[in-house]
C-alpha positions in Angstrom: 74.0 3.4 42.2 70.7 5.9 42.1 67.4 4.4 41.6 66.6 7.4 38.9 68.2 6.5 35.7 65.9 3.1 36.5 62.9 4.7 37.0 63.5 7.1 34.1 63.5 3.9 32.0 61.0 1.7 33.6 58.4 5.1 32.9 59.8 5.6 29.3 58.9 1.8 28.5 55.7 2.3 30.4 55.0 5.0 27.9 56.1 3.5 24.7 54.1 0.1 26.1 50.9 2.2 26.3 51.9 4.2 22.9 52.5 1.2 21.1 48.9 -0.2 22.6 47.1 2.5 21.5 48.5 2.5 18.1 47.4 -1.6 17.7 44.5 -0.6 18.9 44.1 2.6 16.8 45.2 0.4 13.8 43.0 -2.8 14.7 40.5 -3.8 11.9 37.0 -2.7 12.7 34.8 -5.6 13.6 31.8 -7.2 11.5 28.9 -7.4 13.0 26.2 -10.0 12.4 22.8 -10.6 14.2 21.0 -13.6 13.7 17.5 -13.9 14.7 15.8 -17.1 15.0 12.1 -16.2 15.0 10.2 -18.1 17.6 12.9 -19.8 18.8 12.6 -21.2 22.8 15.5 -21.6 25.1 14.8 -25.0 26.4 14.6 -26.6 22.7 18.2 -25.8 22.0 20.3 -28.7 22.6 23.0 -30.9 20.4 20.6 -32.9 19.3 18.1 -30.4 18.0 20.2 -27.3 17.1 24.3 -28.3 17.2 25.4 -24.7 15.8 23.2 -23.1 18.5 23.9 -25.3 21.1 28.0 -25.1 20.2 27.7 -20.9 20.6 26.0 -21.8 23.5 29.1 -23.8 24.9 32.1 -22.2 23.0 30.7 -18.3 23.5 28.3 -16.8 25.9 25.2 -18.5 26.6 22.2 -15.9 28.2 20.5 -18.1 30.8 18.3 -15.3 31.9 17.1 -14.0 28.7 14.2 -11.5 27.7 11.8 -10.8 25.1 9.8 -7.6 25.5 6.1 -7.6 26.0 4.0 -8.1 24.0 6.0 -11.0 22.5 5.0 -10.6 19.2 7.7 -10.4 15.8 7.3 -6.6 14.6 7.5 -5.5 18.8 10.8 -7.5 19.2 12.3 -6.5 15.8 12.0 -2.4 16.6 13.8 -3.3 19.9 16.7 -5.4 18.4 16.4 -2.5 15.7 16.8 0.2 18.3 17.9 -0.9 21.8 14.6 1.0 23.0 11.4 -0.8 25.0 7.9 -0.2 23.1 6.9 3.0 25.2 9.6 4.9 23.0 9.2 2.7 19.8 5.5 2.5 19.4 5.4 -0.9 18.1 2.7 -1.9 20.4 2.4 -4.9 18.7 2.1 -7.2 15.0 -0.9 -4.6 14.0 -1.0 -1.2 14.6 -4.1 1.6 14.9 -3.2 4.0 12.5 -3.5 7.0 10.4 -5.2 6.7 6.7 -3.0 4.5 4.5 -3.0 4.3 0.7 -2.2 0.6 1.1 -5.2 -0.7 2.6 -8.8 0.5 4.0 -9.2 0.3 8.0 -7.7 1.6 10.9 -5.9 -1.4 12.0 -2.8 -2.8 9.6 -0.5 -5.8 10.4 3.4 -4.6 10.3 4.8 -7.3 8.4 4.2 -5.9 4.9 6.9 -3.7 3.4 4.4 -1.5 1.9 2.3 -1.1 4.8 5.8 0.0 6.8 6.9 2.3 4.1 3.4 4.4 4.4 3.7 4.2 7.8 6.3 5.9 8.1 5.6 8.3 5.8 2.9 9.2 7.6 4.8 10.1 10.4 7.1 12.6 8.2 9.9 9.7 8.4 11.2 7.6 11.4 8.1 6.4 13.2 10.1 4.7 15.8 11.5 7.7 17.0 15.0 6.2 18.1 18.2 5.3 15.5 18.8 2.3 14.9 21.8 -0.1 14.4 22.3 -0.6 10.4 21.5 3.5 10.9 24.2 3.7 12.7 26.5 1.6 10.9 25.5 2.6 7.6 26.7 6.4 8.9 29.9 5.3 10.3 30.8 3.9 6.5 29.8 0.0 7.3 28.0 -2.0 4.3 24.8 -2.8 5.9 22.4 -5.7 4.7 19.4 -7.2 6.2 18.2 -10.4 4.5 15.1 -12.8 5.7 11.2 -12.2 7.4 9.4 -9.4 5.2 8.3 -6.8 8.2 11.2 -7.1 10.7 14.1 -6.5 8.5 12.6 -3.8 7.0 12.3 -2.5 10.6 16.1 -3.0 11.4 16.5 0.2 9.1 13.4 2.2 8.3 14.9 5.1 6.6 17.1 3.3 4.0 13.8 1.8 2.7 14.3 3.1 -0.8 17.0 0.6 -1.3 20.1 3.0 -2.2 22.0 2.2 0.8 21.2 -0.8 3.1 20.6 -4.0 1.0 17.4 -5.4 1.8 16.5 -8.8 0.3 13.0 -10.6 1.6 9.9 -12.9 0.9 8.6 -10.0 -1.9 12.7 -9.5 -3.6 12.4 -10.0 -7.1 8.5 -10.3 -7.3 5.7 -8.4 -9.1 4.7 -7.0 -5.3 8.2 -5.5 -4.9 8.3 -3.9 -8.3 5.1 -1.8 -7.7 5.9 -1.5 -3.7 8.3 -3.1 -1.8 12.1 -2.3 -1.3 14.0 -2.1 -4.5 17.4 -3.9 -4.7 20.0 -2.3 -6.7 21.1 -3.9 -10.0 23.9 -5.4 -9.3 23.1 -6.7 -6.4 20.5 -9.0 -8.6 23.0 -9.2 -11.5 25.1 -11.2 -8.7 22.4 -13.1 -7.7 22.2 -14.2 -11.3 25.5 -15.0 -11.9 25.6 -17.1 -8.5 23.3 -19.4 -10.0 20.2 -18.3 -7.8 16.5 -17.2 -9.0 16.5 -13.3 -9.1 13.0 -14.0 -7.3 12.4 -14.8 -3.7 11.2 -18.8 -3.4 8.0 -18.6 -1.3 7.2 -21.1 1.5 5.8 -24.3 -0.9 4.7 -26.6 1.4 5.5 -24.7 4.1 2.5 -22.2 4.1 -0.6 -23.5 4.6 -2.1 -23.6 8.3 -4.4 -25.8 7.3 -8.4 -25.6 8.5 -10.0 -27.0 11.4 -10.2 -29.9 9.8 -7.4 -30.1 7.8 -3.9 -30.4 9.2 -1.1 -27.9 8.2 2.6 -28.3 7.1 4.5 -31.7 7.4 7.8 -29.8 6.5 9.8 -26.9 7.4 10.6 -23.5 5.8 13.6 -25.0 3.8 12.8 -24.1 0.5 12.7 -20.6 0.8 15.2 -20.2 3.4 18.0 -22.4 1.1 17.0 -19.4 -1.4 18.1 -16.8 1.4 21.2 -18.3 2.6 22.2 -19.1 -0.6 22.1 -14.8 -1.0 23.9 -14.6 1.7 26.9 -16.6 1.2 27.3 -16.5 -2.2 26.9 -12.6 -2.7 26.6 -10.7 0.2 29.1 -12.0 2.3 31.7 -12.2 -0.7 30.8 -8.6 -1.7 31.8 -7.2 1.8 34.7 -9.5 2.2 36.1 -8.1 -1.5 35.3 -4.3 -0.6 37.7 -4.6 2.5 35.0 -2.7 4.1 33.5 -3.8 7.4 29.7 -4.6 7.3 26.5 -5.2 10.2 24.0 -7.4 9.1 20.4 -8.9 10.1 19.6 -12.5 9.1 16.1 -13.1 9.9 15.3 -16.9 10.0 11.8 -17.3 9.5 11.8 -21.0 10.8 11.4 -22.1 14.0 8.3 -19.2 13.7 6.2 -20.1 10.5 6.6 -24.1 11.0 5.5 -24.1 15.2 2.7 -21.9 14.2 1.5 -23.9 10.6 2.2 -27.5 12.2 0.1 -30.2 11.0 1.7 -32.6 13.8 -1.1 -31.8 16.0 -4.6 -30.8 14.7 -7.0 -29.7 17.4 -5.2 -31.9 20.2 -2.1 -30.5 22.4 0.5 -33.2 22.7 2.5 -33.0 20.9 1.8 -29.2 19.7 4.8 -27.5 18.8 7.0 -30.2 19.9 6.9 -32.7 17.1 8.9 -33.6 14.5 7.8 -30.5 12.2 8.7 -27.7 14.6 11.6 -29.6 15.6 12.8 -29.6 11.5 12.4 -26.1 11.7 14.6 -25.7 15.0 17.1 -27.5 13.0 16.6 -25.1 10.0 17.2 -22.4 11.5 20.6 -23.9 13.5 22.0 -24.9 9.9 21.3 -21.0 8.3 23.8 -20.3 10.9 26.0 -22.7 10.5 25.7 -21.8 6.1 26.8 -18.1 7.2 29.9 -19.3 9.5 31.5 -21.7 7.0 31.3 -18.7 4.4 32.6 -16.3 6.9 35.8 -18.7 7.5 36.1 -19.5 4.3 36.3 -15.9 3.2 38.9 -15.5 6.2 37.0 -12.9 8.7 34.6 -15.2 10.8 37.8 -14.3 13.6 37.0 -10.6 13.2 33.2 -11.2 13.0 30.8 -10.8 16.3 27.6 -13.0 16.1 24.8 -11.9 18.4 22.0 -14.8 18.3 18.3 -13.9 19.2 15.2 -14.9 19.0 12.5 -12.4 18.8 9.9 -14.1 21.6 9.2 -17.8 22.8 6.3 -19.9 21.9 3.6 -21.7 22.9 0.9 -24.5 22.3 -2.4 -22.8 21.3 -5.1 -23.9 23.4 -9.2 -22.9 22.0 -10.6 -24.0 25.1 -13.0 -21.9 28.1 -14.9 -23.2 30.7 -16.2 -19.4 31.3 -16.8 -17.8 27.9 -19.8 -16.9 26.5 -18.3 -17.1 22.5 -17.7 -20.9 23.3 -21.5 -21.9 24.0 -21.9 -20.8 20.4 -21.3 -22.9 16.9 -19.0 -21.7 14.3 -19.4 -24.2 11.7 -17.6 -22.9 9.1 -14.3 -23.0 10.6 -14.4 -23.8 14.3 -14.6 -27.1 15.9 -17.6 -26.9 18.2 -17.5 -25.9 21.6 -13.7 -24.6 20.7 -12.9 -20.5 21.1 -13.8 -18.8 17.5 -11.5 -16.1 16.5 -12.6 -12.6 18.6 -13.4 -14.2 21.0 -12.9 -11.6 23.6 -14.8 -9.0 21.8 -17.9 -11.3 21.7 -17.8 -11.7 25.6 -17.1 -8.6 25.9 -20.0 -6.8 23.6 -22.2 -9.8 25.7 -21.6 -8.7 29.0 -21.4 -4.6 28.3 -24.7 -5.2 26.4 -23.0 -3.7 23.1 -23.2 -4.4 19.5 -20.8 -5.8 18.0 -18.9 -4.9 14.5 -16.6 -7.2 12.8 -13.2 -4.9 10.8 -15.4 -4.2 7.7 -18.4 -2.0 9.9 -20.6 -5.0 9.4 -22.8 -5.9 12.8 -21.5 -9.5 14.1 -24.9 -11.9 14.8 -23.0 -14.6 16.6 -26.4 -16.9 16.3 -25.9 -17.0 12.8 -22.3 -18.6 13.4 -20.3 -15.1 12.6 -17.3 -13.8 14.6 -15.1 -11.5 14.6 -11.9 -11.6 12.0 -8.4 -9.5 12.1 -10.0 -6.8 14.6 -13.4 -5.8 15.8 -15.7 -2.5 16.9 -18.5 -2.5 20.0 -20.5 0.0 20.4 -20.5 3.5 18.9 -20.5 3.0 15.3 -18.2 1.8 12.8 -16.3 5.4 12.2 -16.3 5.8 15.9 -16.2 3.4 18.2 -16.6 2.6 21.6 -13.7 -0.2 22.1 -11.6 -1.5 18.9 -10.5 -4.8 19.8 -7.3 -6.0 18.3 -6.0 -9.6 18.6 -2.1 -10.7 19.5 -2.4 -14.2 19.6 -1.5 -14.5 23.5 -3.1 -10.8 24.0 -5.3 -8.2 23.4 -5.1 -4.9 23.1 -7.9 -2.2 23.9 -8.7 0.9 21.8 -10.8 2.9 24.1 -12.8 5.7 23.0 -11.3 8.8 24.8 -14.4 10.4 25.7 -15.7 7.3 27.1 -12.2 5.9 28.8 -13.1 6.8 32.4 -16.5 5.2 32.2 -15.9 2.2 30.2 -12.7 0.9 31.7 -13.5 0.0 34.8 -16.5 -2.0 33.6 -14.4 -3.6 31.0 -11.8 -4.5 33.2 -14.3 -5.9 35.7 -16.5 -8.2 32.5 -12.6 -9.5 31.8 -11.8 -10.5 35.2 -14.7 -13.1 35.1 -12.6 -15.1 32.2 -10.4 -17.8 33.0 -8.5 -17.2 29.5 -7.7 -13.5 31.3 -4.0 -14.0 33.5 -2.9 -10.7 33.4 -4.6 -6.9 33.0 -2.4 -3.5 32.1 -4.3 -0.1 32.0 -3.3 3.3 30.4 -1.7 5.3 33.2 -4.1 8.0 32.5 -7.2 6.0 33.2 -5.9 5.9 36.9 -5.8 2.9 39.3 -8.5 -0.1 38.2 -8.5 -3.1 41.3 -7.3 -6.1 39.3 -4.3 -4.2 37.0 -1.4 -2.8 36.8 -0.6 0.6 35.1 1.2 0.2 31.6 4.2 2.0 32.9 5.2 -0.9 35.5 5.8 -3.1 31.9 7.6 -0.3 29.8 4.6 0.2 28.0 4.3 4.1 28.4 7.6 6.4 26.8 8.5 8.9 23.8 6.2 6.9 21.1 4.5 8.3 18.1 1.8 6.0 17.5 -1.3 5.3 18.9 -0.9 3.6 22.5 -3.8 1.1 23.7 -5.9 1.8 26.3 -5.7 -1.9 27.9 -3.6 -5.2 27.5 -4.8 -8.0 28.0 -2.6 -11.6 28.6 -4.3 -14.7 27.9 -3.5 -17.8 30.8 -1.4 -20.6 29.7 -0.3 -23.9 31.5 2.4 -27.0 31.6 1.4 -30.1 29.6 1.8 -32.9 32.4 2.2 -35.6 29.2 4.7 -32.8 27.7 6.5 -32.7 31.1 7.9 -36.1 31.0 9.9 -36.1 28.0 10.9 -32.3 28.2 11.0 -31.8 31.8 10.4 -27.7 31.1 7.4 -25.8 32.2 8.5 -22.9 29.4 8.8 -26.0 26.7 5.8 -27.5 27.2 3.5 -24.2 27.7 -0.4 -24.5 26.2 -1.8 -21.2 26.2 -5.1 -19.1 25.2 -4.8 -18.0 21.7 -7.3 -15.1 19.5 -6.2 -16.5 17.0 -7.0 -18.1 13.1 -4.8 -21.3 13.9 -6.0 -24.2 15.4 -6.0 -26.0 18.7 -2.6 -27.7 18.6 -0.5 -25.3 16.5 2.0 -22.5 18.1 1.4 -19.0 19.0 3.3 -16.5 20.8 1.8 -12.5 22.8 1.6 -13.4 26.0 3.5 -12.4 29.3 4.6 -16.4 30.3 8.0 -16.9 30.5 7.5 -19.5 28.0 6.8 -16.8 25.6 9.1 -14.3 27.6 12.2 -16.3 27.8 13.9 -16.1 24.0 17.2 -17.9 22.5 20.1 -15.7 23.1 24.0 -16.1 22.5 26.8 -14.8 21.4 30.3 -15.3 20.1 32.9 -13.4 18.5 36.2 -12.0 19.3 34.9 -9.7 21.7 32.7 -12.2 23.7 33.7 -13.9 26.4 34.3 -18.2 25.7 32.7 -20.8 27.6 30.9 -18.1 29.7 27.2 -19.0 31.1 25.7 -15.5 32.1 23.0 -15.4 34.6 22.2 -11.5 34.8 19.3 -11.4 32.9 19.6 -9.5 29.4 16.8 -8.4 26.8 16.9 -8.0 23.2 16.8 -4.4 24.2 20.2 -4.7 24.8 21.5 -5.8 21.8 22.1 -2.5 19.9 24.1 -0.8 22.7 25.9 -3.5 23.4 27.3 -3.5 19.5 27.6 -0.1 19.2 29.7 0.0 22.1 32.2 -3.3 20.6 32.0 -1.5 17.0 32.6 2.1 18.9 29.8 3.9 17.9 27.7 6.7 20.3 24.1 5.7 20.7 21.5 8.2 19.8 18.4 8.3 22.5 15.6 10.4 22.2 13.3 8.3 24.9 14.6 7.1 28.2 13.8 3.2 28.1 17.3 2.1 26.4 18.7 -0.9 26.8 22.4 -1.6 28.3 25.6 -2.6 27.3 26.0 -6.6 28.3 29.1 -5.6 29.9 29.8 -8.8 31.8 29.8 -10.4 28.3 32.1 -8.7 26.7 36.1 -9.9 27.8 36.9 -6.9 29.1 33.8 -7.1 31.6 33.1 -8.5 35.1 32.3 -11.7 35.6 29.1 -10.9 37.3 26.4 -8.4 37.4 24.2 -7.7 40.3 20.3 -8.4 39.7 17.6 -7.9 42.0 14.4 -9.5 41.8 10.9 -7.8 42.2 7.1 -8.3 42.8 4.7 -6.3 41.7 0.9 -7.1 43.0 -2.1 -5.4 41.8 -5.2 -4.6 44.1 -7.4 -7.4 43.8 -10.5 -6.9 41.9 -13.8 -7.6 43.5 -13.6 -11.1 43.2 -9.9 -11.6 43.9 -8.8 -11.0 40.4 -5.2 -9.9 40.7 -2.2 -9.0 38.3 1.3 -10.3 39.7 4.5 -9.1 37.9 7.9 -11.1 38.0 10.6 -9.0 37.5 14.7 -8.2 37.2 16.6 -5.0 37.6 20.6 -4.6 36.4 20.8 -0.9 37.9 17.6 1.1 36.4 17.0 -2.1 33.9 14.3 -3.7 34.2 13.5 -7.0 32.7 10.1 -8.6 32.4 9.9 -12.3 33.6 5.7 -12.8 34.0 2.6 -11.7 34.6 -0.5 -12.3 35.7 -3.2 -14.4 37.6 -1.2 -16.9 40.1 -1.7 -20.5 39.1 -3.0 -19.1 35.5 1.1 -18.3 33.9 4.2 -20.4 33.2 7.0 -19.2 35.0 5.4 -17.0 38.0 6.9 -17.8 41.4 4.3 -16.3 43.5 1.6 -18.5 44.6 -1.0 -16.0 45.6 
């Protein structure tokens, strides 16, 4: 008998196998999309007890051991990159506040990004898209999806700049509903609040209660977490969004931005102006749990409305956190008294401008032009000017919590930055130092590019970063047992000793919550690669099928050995990256990870002066 009739047929069912496969797969519903973002939320605070929905995606999904925010770890930063796939070279969001053109919305140079309004004229300023990259409700919204992002005012505003008129993406935040969103913020289309209505819930955003006061220096702040307002948004969520997209038969991407853990670790009254137990008591730890139970709210809905099995869940958290510390042994701001709202011989807000102004011998100007006399108990609020004049000046200091960033006259760059960087190397707050590429090699610092800080963006870049020194709580240390957990760090800050901050380049602040689950994750799958929220948006365009737009260079990658079609590894390398030392011994040490041309940010700084840096010296 010939072997050809059988070969014949064995090639005709190959063909009708792989016919039939591409039909299913032409024919296969296209996948929902959520992304969950836990603001603030730390790796090593995740566990059954604290967070079970987190800590069950964790164990029944795929659970990012090596995960990354970008630096700076501030919200608005974080948010363009989940937003875009794109570091902050190519985004511009250099940071919470931004130097920018003339607004309408406020006077100054300097505005804080999370304020719809403030957004809105930003980007009108730049003639539309001031990110300069798509992003991926963008992306969604033009492949036919229902898009929606619901939570944080500022970030999900972010997640899809261009629909901010409200015609297209649904946006529902803190201002939905409110006198402040009638005259500025993001309308929301009638029917969309007729639903709300007839689901039982206010038409107007619940604001934080109890939740919102930080307190004083002598007064504690919040006891509770962000419930109140967060019920209000999940309640949106489940019992009109979710419905709505279900019933349209359409598929949907959506952002849910949970403001808790964030608002609570950084308001918490657990711990006024002492560190233990910071952002580790039983407030911060309520708002862990809040968040963990938003989720859970959205995944009951999702099964109940019969498509959590064609739903992928991407969990993030937009940076880590840590206890703020207002303590110096070498700064001249702390000799001073700031009675009004500093506890004495504590850091006073602008701190670094005043030792800086001090040792360049310049005057110093607090946001509003007004000259600073720090012998009459002033300092500097929001931002602050030194030298020059109030139009012009020499350096505009702009605080980020666990960093500062630089605004160098351009005239004056060359000069002033190496005295600048030499005054801040004397400061044991200082761990880490990054410098405009353009100002050339400074002993003591590494350019901006080794840190993704230099790309395709519109906005103003900073002349010089600077990372504030943090360090592990030994009475933290023996219930938590983690270095990132139990991090104390430098704060320019309005909060108090004992509250929670986030900016600087420790991995405590570095290393973020991230998981995933969903029909096209892998199960029970711990990955070690290291991943960023960079990588978020091109890893769910590619699952939803979508080509990536990419105007700058530093994009993210697809989390291939996440996805069940992927390897089960990806090779990493580590790197160190060492600075010439300044003249006395100042040095900047980077920590990093490369997948391919990745690279992922793990610390920097000062040895012995940053959580999470191997190298010793």
């Amino acid at each position: 008998m010939t072997t050809k009739p059988i070969l014949k047929a064995l090639m005709l069912t190959a063909s009708l196998l792989a016919v039939g496969s591409a039909h299913a797969e032409a024919a296969r519903t296209p996948r929902n999309v959520i992304v969950f973002v836990a603001d603030g939320l730390r790796y090593g605070i995740v566990t059954h007890d604290t967070a079970p929905t987190l800590a069950d995606i964790q164990k029944n999904g795929v659970d990012f051991r090596n995960s990354h925010a970008l630096y700076p770890t501030v919200t608005t930063t974080n948010a363009s990159a989940i937003a875009t796939g794109h570091g902050i070279g190519d985004t511009g969001e250099w940071s919470n506040s931004l130097l920018l053109p003339p607004l309408k919305a406020e006077p100054g140079a300097v505005h804080f990004m999370e304020s719809d309004l403030i957004l809105k004229e930003t980007d009108a300023a730049f003639g539309g898209n001031y990110l300069n990259e798509m992003s991926l409700l963008r992306l969604a919204r033009d492949h036919g999806y229902q898009t929606a992002a619901i939570g944080k005012e500022g970030p999900i505003l972010i997640q899809d700049i261009s629909a901010a008129d409200g015609n297209s993406t649904i946006f529902i935040d803190d201002s939905t509903g409110t006198h402040y969103e009638k005259n500025h913020a993001i309308p929301v289309p009638a029917d969309v609040m007729q639903a709300i209505k007839d689901a039982g819930l206010e038409t107007t955003a619940r604001d934080r209660g109890l939740n919102q006061s930080a307190g004083a220096y002598n007064l504690p702040g919040v006891q509770v977490a962000n419930i109140y307002q967060q019920q209000w948004f999940t309640g949106v969520a489940t019992k009109v969004l979710l419905p709505r997209f279900a019933a349209s038969g359409k598929p949907f991407a959506m952002v849910y931005w949970s403001r808790d853990p964030d608002g609570t670790q950084h308001n918490t009254g657990d711990s006024l102006n002492t560190l233990s137990p910071g952002i580790n008591g039983p407030t911060s730890l309520a708002a862990v749990r809040n968040a963990s139970d938003n989720l859970q709210a959205l995944i009951d809905k999702l099964k109940e409305l019969g498509i959590y099995d064609n739903t992928d869940i991407f969990v993030t958290a937009d940076h880590g956190f840590s206890t703020i510390s207002r303590q110096s042994k070498t700064s001249y701001a702390a000799r001073h008294a700031y009675p009004d709202d500093t506890v004495k011989g504590f850091l006073p807000e602008g701190f670094p401008a005043i030792d800086l102004a001090h040792a360049l011998h310049l005057p110093l100007l607090d946001s509003y032009k007004v000259p600073i006399d720090i012998d009459k108990g002033e300092h500097p609020h929001n931002y602050s000017a030194i030298g020059g004049d109030g139009d012009h000046p020499d350096v505009l200091m702009v605080g980020s919590g666990g960093s500062e960033l630089l605004f160098i006259d351009p005239a004056k760059a060359k000069d002033l930055a190496p005295m600048i960087i030499a005054a801040l190397t004397q400061q044991d707050y200082v761990a880490a130092l990054f410098v405009d590429d353009a100002l050339g090699p400074i002993p003591g610092t590494l350019p901006m590019s080794a840190v993704g800080l230099t790309g395709s963006a519109r906005t103003q870049r900073p002349s010089i970063y600077v990372s504030f020194a943090d360090f592990a709580l030994p009475s933290c240390l023996k219930k938590w047992k983690s270095p990132e957990v139990c991090s104390v760090m430098i704060n320019d800050t309005n909060l108090q000793q004992g509250q929670g901050n986030h900016g600087g380049f420790t991995r405590a602040n570095t290393r973020n919550f991230m998981a995933a689950i969903g029909p096209d994750f892998k199960a029970g799958f711990a990955n070690d690669a290291p991943i960023s929220n960079a990588d978020i948006t091109p890893t769910l365009a590619h699952i939803l099928g979508f080509d990536l737009p990419s105007i700058g260079k530093l994009k993210g990658r697809v989390i291939d050995e996440a996805l069940k079609e992927g390897p089960q590894t990806t090779q990493s390398t580590p790197h160190v990256t060492r600075s010439a030392p300044a003249a006395n011994g100042f040095v900047t040490v980077l920590e990093s990870q490369n997948v391919g041309d990745e690279v992922y940010l793990d610390a920097a700084g000062m040895p012995g002066r940053v959580v999470g840096l191997k190298t010793t010296k």
